[in-house]
C-alpha positions as a LaTeX table, in Angstrom:
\begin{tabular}{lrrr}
\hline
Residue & $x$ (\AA) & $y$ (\AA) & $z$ (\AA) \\
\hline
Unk1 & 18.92 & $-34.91$ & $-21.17$ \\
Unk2 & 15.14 & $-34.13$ & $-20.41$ \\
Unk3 & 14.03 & $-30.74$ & $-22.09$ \\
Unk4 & 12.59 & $-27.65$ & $-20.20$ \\
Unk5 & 9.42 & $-28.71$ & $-20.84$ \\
Unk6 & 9.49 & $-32.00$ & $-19.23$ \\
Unk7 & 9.87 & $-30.24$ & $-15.86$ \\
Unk8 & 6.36 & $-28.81$ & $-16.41$ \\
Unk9 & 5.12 & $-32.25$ & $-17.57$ \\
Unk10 & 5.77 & $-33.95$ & $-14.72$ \\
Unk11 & 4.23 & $-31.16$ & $-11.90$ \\
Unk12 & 1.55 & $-32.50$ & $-10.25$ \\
Unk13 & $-1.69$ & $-30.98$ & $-10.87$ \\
Unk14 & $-2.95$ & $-28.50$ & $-8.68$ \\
Unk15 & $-6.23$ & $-29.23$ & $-6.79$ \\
Unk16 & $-9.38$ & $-27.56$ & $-8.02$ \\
Unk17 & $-9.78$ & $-25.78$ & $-5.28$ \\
Unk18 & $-6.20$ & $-24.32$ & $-4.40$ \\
Unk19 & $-6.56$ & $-22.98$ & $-7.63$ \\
Unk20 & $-10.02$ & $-21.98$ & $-7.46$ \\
Unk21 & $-8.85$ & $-19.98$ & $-4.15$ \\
Unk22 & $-5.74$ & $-18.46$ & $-5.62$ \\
Unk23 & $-8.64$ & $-16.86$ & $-8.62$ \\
Unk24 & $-10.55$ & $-15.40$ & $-5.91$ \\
Unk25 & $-7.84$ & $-13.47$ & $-4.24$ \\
Unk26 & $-6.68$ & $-12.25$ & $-7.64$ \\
Unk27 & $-10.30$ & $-11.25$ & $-8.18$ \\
Unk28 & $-10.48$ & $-9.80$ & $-4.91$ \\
Unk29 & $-6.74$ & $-8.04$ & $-5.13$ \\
Unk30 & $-8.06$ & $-6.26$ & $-8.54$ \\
Unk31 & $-11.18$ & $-4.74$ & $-6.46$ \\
Unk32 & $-9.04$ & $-3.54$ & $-4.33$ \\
Unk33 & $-6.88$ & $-1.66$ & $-6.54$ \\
Unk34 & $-9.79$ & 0.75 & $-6.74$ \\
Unk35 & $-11.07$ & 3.31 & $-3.78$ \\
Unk36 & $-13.37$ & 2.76 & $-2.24$ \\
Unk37 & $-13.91$ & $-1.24$ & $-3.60$ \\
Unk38 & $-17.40$ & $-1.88$ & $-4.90$ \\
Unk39 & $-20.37$ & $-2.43$ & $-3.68$ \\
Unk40 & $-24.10$ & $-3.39$ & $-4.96$ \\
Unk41 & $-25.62$ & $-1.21$ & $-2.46$ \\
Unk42 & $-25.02$ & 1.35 & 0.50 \\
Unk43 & $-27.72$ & 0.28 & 3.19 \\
Unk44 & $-27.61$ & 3.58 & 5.06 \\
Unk45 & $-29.93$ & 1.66 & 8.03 \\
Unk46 & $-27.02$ & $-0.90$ & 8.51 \\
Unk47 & $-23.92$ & 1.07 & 6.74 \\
Unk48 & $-24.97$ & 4.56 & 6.87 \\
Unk49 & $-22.14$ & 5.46 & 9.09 \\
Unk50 & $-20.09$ & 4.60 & 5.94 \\
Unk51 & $-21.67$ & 6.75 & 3.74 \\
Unk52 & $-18.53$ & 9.50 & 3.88 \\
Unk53 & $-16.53$ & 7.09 & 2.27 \\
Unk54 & $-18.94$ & 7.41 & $-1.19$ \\
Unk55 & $-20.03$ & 10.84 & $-1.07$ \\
Unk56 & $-17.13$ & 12.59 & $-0.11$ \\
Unk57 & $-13.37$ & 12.68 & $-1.61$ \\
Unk58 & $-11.82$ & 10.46 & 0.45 \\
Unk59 & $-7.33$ & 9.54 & $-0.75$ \\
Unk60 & $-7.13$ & 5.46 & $-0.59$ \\
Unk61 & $-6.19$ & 4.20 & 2.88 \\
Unk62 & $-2.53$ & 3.63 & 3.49 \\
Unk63 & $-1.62$ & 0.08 & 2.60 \\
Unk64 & $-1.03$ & $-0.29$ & 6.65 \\
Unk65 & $-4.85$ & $-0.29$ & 6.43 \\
Unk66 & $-5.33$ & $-3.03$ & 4.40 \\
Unk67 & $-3.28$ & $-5.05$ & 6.79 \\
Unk68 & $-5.18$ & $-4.18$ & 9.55 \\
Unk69 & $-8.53$ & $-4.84$ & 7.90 \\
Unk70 & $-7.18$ & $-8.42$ & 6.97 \\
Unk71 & $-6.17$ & $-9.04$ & 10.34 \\
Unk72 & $-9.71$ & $-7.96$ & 11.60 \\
Unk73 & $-11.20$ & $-10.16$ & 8.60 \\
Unk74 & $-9.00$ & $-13.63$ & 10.64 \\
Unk75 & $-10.60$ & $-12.83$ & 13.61 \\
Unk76 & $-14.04$ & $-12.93$ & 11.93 \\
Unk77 & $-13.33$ & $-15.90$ & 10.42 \\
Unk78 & $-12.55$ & $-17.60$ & 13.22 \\
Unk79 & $-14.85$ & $-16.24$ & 15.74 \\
Unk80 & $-12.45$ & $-14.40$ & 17.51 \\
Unk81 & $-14.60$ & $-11.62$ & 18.77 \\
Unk82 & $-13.47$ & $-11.24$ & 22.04 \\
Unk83 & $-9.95$ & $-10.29$ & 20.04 \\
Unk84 & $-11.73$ & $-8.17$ & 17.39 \\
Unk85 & $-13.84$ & $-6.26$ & 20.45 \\
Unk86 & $-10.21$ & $-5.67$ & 22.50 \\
Unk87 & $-8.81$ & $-4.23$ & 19.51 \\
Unk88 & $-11.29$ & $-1.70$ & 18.06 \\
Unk89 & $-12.61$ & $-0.84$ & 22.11 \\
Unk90 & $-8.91$ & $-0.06$ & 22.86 \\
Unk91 & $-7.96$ & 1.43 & 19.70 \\
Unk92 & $-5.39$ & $-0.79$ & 19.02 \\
Unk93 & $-5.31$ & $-0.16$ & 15.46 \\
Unk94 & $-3.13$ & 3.04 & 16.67 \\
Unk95 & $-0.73$ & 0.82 & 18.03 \\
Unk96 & $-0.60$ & $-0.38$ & 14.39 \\
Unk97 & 0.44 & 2.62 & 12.91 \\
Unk98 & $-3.05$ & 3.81 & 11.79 \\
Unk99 & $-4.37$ & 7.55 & 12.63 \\
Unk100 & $-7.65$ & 7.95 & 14.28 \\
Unk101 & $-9.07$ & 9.24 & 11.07 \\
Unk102 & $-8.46$ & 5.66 & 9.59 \\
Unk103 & $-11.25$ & 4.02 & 11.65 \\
Unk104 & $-13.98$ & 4.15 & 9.04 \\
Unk105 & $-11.96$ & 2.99 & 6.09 \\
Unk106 & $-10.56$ & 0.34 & 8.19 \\
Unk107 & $-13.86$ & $-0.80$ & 9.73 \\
Unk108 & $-15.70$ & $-0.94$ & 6.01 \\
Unk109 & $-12.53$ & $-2.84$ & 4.65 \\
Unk110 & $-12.79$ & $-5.17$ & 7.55 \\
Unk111 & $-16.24$ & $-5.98$ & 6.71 \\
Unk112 & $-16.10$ & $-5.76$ & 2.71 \\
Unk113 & $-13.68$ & $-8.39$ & 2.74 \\
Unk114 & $-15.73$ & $-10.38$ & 5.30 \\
Unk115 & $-18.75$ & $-10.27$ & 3.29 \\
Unk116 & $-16.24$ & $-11.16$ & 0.39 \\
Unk117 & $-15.48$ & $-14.29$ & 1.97 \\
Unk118 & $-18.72$ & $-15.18$ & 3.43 \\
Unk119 & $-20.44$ & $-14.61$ & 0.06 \\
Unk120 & $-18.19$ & $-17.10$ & $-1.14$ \\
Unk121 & $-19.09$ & $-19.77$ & 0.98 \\
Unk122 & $-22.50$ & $-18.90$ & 0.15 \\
Unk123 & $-22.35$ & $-19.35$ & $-3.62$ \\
Unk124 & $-20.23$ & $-22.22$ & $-3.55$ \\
Unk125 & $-22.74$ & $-23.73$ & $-0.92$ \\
Unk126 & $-20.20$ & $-24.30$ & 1.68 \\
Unk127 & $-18.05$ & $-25.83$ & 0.05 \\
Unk128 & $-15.71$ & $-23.18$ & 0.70 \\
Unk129 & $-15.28$ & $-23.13$ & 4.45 \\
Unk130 & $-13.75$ & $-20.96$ & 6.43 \\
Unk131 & $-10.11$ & $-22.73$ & 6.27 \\
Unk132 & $-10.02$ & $-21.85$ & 2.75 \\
Unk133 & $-10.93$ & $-18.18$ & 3.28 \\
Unk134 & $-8.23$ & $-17.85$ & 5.69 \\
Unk135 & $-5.79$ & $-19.11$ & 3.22 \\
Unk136 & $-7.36$ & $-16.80$ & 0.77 \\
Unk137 & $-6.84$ & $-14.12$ & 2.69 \\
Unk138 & $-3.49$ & $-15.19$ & 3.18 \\
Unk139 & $-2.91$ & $-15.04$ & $-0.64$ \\
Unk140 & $-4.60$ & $-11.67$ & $-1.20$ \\
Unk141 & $-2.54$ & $-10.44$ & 1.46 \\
Unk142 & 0.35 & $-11.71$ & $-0.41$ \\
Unk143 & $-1.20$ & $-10.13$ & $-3.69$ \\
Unk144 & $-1.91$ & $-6.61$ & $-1.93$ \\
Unk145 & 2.02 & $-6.77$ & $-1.12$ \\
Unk146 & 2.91 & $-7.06$ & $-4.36$ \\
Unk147 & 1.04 & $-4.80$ & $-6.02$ \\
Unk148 & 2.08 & $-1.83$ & $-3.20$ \\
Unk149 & 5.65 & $-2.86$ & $-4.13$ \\
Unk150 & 5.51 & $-2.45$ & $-7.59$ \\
Unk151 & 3.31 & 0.91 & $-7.35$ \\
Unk152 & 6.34 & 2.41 & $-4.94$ \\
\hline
\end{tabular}
């Protein structure tokens, strides 16, 4: 009779970068535990408009939000602007379940994570591409999930 431990003998090992992947949505998950996530720098030329999210008290966005800014992050990833424009030009994100006054913290999520994932492909020297990041996105969704669940 083969012990308990011959079961984990005889998984096959798990590709460097399927685990390297599921690391950076823990990483990523943890940052996003905190409000708002953090940043090196506030460029109030490009990001100004998201300025009221650091200087004033703001409660963390509903986890509805988070969705929403991952689904937005997909569309990036993939190019899908004319799908990212329909949304945010016809306020789609209230079809979601979101309140108007969610529009900033969804729009800085959206592009956090995007600059997340791009950054990543960056360092790594594209080596990560963009298939990756959706599946990393996939399990940081999965992670963001979680965490709401055991929080409630």
């Amino acid at each position: 009779m083969p012990s308990r431990w011959d079961r984990l003998f005889d998984l096959k090992p798990v590709p460097l970068m399927d685990h390297f992947v599921e690391e950076v949505a823990k990483l990523l998950a943890q940052d996003l535990q905190t409000w708002p996530p953090p940043v090196e720098e506030v460029d109030l030329d490009t990001g100004g408009h998201f300025a009221p999210l650091f200087t004033e008290p703001r409660p963390r966005p509903t986890p509805a939000v988070y969705a929403e800014a991952l689904r937005l992050t997909r569309w990036e990833l993939a190019h899908e602007t004319d799908a990212f424009d329909d949304y945010m030009r016809n306020k789609r994100y209230l079809e979601r379940g979101l309140a108007p006054d969610d529009r900033l913290a969804l729009l800085f999520l959206a592009r956090w994570i995007t600059e997340q994932m791009l950054s990543l492909g960056e360092a790594t020297e594209g080596r990560v591409k963009r298939k990756q990041m959706q599946v990393c996105l996939d399990k940081l969704e999965t992670k963001l999930r979680l965490a709401q669940g055991a929080q409630a």
